[in-house]
N, C-alpha and C positions, 0 to 999 in steps of 0.2 A: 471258567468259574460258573456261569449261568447253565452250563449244559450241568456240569454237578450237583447243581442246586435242584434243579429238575429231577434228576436220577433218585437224589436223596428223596422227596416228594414224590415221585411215580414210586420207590418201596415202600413208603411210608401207607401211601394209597393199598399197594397191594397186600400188605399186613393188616390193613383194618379188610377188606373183601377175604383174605381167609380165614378170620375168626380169630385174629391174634390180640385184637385192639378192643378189647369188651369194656374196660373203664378209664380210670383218667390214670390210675397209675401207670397204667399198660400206653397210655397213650406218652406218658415221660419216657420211659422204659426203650420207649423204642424209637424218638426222636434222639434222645442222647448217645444211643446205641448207633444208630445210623449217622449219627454227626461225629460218631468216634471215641465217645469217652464213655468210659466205665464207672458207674456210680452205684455207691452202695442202696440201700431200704432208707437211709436216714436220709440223703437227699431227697430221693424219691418222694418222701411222707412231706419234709419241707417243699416240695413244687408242686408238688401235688397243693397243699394247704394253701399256697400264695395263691396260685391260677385258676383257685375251685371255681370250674365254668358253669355249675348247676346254679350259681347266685345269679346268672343274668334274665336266667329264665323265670317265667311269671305265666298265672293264671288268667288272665282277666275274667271278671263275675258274672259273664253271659255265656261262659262256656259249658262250664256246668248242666245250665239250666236248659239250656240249647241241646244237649248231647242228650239228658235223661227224657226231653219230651221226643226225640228223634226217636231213640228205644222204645216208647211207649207206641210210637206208630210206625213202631217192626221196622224201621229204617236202617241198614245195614253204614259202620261206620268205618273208616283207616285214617289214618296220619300217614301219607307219603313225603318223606325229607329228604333232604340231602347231610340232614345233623345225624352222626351217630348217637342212637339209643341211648346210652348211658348219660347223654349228655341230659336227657331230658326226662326219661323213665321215671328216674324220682319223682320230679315235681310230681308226677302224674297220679302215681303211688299215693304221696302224701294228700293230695286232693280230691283222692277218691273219685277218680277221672277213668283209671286204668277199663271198668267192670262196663265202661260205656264205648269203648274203643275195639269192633272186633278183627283190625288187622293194624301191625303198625311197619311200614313198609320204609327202607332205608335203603344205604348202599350193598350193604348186607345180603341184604334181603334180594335184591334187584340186579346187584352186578354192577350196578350203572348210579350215575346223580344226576339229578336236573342238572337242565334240563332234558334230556333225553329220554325220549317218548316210553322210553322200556320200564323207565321206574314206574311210572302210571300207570303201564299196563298191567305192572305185577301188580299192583293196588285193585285192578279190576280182576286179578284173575283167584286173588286170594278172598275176595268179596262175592265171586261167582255172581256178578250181575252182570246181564249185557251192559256193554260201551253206554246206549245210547239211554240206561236208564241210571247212568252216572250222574253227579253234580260234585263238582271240585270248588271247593271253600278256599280263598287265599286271601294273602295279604300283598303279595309280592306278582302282580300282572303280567309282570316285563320279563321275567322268567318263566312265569309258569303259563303262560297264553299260546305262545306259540306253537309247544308241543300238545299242547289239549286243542285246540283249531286242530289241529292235523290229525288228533284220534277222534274230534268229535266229540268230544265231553264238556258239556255243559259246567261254565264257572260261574263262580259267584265273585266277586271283588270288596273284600270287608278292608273300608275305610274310614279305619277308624277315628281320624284327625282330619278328612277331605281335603286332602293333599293329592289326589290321583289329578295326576299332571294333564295339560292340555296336550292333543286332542284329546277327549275323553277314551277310554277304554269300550270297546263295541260289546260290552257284557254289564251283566246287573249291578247296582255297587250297592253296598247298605254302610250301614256307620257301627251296626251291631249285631251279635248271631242271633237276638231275639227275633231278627223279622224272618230268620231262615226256615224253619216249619209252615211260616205261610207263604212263604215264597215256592214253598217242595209242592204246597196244594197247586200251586202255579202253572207249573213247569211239566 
């Protein structure tokens, strides 16, 4: 049972890396498909509507502000995830976010998901900056520390709630992306 369960999940993996899985229909389409059953458009359009995963996602109001003054001091920008694109692209669209982001770096994109050092590196290699004049913005430490330690790339730790657990994290933490522009004079 559990080996099956894995097989269905490692194709399901390997259909979103060949370009088969670009939105949320494609992502039903091919869960149900792989679990066995054959469903028309009209299911589809009903799972699709119940599970729309674009509602989880959100802006917070210092992204914006953060990204346009990064632009203004030529600072080159990516979004490295482990989320497929479509999950998040909209928001981004609609926020007027997109025109400030000049790489956005995925499974996709990389082959690979956090953590695994390869998706970072495609982040740095589609930004055409050396490694060491990186700076990687998170929220998530405990994943994303250990393969940036290993390539060298400077983090930042946005905590936003001051929840970053004891021992403390051995990198910078802020509580908002306004202080990240004078943090980059910093660094």
């Amino acid at each position: 049972m559990c080996i099956d369960v894995a097989a269905r999940i490692f194709s399901f993996f390997i259909e979103y890396l060949k370009g088969n899985i670009r939105d949320e229909e494609s992502v039903y389409k091919t869960v149900f498909k792989l679990l066995g059953y054959d469903v028309n458009d009209k299911i589809i359009a009903i799972t699709t509507s119940y599970f729309h995963v674009n509602e989880k996602f959100r802006v917070f109001g210092d992204v914006k502000p953060c990204l346009r003054e990064l632009k203004r001091k030529l600072c080159k920008t990516a979004i490295v995830t482990s989320t497929p694109r479509f999950v998040f692209e909209r928001i981004l669209k609609e926020n007027s976010i997109l025109k400030y982001i000049d790489a956005i770096i995925t499974p996709f994109e990389a082959g690979v998901t956090k953590p695994d050092p390869r998706i970072y590196l495609t982040g740095v290699e589609h930004l055409s900056v050396p490694v060491e004049d990186c700076v990687y913005v998170t929220d998530n430490i405990y994943l994303d520390s250990p393969p940036l330690k290993e390539l060298g790339i400077k983090y930042i730790l946005v905590d936003r709630k001051s929840r970053a657990r004891k021992p403390k994290p051995s990198c910078t933490i802020i509580s908002t992306l306004k202080q990240i522009p004078a943090l980059l004079n910093r660094m």
